[in-house]
MARVEX-670383 format. One record per residue (C-alpha): x, y, z. Coordinates in steps of 0.25 Angstrom, whole numbers. Example, Ala and Ser with C-alpha at 12.3 -4.5 7.8 and 13.67 -1.06 7.14 Angstrom:
! MARVEX-670383
{{49; -18; 31}}
{{55; -4; 29}}
***
This chain:
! MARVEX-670383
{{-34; -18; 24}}
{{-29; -3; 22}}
{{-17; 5; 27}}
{{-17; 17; 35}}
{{-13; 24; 22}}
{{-23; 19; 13}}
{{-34; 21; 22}}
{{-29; 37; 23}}
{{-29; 36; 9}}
{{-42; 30; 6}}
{{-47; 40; 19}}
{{-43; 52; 10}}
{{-49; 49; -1}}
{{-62; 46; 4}}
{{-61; 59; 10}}
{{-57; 65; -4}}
{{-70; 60; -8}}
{{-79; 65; 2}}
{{-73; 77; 1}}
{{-77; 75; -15}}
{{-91; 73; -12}}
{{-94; 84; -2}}
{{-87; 96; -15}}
{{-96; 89; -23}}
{{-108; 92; -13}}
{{-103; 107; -10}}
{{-101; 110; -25}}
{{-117; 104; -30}}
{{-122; 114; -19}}
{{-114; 126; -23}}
{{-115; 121; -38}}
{{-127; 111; -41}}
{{-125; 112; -57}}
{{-110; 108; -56}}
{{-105; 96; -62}}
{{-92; 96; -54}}
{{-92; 81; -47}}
{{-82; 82; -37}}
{{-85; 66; -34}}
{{-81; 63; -47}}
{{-69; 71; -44}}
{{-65; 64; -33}}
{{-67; 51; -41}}
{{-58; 54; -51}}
{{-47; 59; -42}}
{{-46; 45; -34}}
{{-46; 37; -48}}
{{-37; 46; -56}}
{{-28; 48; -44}}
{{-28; 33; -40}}
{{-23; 31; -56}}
{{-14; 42; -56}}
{{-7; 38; -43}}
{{-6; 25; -45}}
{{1; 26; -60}}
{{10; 35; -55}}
{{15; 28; -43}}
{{16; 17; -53}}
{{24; 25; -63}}
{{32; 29; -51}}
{{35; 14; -46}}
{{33; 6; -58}}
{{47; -1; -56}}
{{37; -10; -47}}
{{26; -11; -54}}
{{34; -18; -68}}
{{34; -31; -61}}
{{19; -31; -58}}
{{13; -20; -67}}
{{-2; -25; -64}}
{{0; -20; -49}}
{{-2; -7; -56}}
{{-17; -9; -56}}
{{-15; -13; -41}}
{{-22; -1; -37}}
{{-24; -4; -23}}
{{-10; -7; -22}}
{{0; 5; -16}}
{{6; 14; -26}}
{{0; 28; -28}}
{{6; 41; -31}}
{{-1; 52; -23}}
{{4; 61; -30}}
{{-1; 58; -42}}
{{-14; 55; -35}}
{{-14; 71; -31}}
{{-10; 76; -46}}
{{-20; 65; -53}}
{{-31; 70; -44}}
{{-28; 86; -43}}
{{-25; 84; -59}}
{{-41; 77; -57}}
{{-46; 89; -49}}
{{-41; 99; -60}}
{{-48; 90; -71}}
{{-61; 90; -65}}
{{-64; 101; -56}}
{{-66; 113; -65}}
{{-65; 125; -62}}
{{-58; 133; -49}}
{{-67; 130; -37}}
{{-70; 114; -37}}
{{-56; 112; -41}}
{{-52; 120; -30}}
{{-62; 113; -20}}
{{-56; 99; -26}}
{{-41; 101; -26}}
{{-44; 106; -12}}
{{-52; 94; -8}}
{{-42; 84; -15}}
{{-29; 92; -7}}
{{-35; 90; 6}}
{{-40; 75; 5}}
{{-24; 73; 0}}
{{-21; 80; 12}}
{{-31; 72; 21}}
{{-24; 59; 17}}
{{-9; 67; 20}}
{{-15; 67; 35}}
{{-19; 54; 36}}
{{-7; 49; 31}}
{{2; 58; 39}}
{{-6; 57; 52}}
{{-9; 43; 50}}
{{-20; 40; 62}}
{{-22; 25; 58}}
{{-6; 20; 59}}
{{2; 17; 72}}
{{13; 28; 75}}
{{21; 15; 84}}
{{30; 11; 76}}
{{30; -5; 70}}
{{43; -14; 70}}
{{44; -28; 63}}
{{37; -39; 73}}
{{47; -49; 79}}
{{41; -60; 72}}
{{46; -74; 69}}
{{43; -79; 55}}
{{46; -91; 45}}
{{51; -90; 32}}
{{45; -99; 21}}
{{59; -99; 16}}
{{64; -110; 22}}
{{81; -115; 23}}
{{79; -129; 24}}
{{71; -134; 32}}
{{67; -126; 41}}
{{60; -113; 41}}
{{68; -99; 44}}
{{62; -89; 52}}
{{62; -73; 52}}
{{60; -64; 64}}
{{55; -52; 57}}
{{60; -41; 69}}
{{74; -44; 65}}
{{73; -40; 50}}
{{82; -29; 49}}
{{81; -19; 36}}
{{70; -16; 26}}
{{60; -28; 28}}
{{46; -30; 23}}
{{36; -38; 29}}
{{25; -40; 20}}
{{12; -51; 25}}
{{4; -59; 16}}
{{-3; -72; 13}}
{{-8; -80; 1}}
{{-22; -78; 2}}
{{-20; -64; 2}}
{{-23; -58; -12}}
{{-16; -45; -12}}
{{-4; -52; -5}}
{{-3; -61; -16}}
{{-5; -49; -26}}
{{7; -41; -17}}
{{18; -54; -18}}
{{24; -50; -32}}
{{27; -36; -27}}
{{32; -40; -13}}
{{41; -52; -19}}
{{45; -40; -31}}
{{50; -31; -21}}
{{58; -42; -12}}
{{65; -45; -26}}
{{68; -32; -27}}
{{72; -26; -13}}
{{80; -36; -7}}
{{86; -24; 3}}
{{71; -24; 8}}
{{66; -39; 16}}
{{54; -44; 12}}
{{45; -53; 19}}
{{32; -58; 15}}
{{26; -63; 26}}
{{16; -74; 25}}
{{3; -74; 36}}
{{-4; -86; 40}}
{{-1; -95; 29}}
{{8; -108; 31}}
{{21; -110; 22}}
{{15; -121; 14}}
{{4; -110; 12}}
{{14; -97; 8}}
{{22; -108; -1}}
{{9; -112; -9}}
{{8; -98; -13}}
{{21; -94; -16}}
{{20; -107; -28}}
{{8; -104; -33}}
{{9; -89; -32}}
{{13; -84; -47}}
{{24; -75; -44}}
{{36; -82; -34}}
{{38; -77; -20}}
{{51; -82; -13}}
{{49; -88; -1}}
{{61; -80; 4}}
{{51; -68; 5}}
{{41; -76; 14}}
{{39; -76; 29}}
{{27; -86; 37}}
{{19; -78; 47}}
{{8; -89; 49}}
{{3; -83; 61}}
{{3; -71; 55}}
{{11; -66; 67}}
{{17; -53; 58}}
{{1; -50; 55}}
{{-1; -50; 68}}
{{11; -42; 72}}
{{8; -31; 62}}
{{-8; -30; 68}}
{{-10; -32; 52}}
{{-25; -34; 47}}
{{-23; -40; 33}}
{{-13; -45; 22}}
{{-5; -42; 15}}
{{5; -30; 24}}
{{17; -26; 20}}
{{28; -19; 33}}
{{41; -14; 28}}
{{51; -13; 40}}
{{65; -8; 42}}
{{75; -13; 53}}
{{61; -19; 60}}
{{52; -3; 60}}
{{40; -5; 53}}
{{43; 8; 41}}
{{30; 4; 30}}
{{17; -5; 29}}
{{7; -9; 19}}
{{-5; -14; 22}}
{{-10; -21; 9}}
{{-5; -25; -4}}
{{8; -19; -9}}
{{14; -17; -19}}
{{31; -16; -25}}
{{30; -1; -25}}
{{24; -1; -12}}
{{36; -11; -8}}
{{46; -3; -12}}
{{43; 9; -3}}
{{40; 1; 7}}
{{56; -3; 4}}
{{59; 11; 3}}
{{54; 15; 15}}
{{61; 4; 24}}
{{73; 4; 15}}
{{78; 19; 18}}
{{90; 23; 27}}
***
């Protein structure tokens, strides 16, 4: 289960290295003693790039990473500078393809796969141009005032709110759960709600007490028939919406992270 951006990205960067291997093809004809590898190039671009971008973005944001440092590592969580991705790969380039005309053929190559993935992204063919709202949807709490069980219609919430749907047999939800209930502690001008799909509350309750960190049962909303997946056309757990006033602003299809959270926030939060 991908994004529309990942998949421009990963789109991009397979083209990056076709593009790789056809210099390397072009260059062997017009020089078959050279030892210039333009594959290897490639290679060492993605990996040092990955590295550089994600430590930066890190050393950008690391007020949310203190409370879970290992999520640095997390490298198929979101949280990549890009342009520290551009510098680490151009600074690459410069390193290793000596002399003016393969450097030139690289950066050139490398400029217009950056430039390939700024189409995608802008033009954006695989996303919806209609615009989403928040489904008028009835849902339990698991929080309960005495005894009987409160109900939320979600088309009514007004403000900042983030829907996020989960379950317990879900491993990356469950990896995701210290950052999303992180972030409700410290946004409480943003509502959070994680959603529960297809799980009972004797289910949802099991795993809040033998989950290691707590999660308030304040934050929790039963969809046991999935109703909101349904709603959203989603195709896989765990998705993250962020709404104001009821208008679908930001999505996340996949595990996220605080500092995704908080642009999320920032996005939906703004006047």
């Amino acid at each position: 289960m991908l994004s529309a951006k990942a998949i421009y990205l990963i789109a991009s960067v397979v083209i990056f290295f076709i593009g790789a291997e056809l210099l390397q093809r072009i260059w062997r004809k017009r020089e078959p003693d050279t030892r210039l590898n333009f594959s290897n190039w490639a290679q060492n671009c993605l990996w040092l790039g990955l590295i550089s971008g994600r430590l930066t973005y890190v050393a950008l944001h690391f007020d949310s990473y203190q409370h879970e440092p290992l999520s640095i590592l997390y490298f198929w969580q979101p949280g990549y500078s890009l342009n520290a991705v551009f510098v680490a790969t151009v600074a690459v380039s410069l390193w290793y393809l000596r002399g003016l005309k393969p450097l030139s053929a690289g950066l050139s190559w490398l400029t217009a796969s950056a430039f390939i993935w700024l189409g995608l992204s802008v033009l954006a063919p695989l996303s919806e141009n209609q615009e989403r709202t928040m489904p008028a949807l009835t849902l339990p709490t698991l929080y309960q005032h005495g005894e009987q069980a409160q109900a939320l219609q979600l088309d009514q919430q007004e403000g900042a709110v983030i829907l996020n749907l989960w379950a317990s047999w879900c491993g990356p939800c469950r990896r995701e759960m210290p950052s999303l209930v992180k972030f409700a502690e410290d946004h409480p001008e943003v509502r959070l709600w994680l959603v529960n799909q297809g799980e009972s509350p004797q289910m949802v309750r099991r795993f809040i007490e033998t989950n290691d960190e707590p999660i308030p049962e304040t934050l929790i909303l039963l969809d046991p028939n999935q109703s909101l997946m349904q709603a959203i056309e989603g195709v896989g757990l765990p998705i993250t919406l962020a709404y104001k006033n009821g208008r679908l602003i930001d999505s996340h299809i996949g595990e996220v992270n605080h500092a995704r959270l908080r642009e999320m926030a920032k996005a939906i939060s703004a006047d």
